[in-house]
C-alpha positions as CSV (number, residue, x, y, z in Angstrom):
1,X,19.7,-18.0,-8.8
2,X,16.6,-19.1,-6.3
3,X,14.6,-15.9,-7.0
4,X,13.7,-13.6,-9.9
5,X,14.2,-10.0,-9.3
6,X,10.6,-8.9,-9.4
7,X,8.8,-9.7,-6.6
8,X,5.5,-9.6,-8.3
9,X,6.8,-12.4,-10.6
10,X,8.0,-14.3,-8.0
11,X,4.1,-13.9,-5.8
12,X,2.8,-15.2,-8.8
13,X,5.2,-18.1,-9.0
14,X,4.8,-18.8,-5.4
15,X,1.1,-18.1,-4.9
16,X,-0.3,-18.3,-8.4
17,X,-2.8,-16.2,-10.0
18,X,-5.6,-16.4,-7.3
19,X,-3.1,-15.2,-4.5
20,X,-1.9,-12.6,-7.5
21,X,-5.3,-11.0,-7.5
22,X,-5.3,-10.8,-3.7
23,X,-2.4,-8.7,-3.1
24,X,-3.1,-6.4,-6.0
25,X,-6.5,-6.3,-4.7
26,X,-5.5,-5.5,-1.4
27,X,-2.4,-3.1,-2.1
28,X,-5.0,-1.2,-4.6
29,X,-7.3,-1.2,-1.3
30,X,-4.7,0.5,0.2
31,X,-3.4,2.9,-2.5
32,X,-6.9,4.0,-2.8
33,X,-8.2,4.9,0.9
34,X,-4.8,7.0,1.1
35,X,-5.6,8.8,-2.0
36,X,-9.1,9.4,-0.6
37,X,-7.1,11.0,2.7
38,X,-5.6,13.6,0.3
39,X,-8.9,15.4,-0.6
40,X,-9.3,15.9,3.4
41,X,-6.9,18.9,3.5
42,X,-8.7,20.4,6.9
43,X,-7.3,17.6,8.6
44,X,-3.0,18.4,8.4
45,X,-2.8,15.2,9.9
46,X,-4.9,12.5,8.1
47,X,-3.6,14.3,5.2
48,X,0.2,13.8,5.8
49,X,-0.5,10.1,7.2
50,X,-1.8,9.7,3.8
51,X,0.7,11.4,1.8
52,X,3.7,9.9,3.5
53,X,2.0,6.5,3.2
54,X,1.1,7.0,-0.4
55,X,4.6,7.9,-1.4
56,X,6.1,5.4,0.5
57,X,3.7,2.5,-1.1
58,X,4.2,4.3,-4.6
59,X,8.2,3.9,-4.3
60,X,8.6,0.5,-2.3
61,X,6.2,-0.5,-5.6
62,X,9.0,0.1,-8.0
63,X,11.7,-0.9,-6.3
64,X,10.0,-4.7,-6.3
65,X,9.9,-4.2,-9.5
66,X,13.7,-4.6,-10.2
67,X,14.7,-6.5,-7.1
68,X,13.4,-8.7,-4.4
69,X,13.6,-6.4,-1.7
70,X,9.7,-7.9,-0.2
71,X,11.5,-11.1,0.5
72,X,13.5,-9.4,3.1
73,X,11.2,-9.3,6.6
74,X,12.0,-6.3,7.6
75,X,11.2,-5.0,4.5
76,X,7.8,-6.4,4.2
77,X,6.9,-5.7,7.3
78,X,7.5,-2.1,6.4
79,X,5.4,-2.5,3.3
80,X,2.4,-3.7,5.5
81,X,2.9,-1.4,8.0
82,X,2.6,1.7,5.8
83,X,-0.7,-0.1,3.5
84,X,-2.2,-0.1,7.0
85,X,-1.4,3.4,7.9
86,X,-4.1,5.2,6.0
87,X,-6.8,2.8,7.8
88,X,-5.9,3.9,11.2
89,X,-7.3,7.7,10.6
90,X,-10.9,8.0,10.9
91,X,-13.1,9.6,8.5
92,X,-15.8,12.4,9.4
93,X,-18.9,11.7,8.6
94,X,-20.6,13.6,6.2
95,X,-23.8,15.2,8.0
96,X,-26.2,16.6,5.7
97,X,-28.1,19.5,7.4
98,X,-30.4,20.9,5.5
């Protein structure tokens, strides 16, 4: 067997714990600005950008957990397309009138 069917044990094999904390850091970055898209239900579409890409990031997460799907490309070039996907709505800004 060349790989281990987790890919978060084989990132940290490859990459160590430095490049460990970066992609938890930066899938968590993601995971979080689409949960913040869910409290913006005015907004049908920010809200199913973020749902969709929540879900997506939520199951791709435990599928690398029991098999190395991430080392596929076209698979991981899903996976950064839909952490991505909350980013590319824009936010209103909050204006305070008082």
């Amino acid at each position: 067997m060349d790989h281990t069917h987790n890919d978060y044990l084989e990132f940290l094999v490859e990459f160590g714990l430095v490049g460990g904390l970066f992609l938890a850091g930066f899938v968590l970055c993601c995971i979080l600005r689409a949960a913040r898209g869910l409290e913006d239900r005015s907004r049908p579409g920010r809200f199913g950008i973020s749902f969709a890409s929540l879900m997506a990031l939520v199951a791709m997460a435990i599928h690398a957990s029991v098999d190395f799907s991430l080392q596929i490309p076209a698979n991981a070039f899903w996976f950064v397309v839909l952490c991505l996907l909350p980013f590319c709505t824009r936010e209103r800004a909050k204006i305070d009138r008082n």
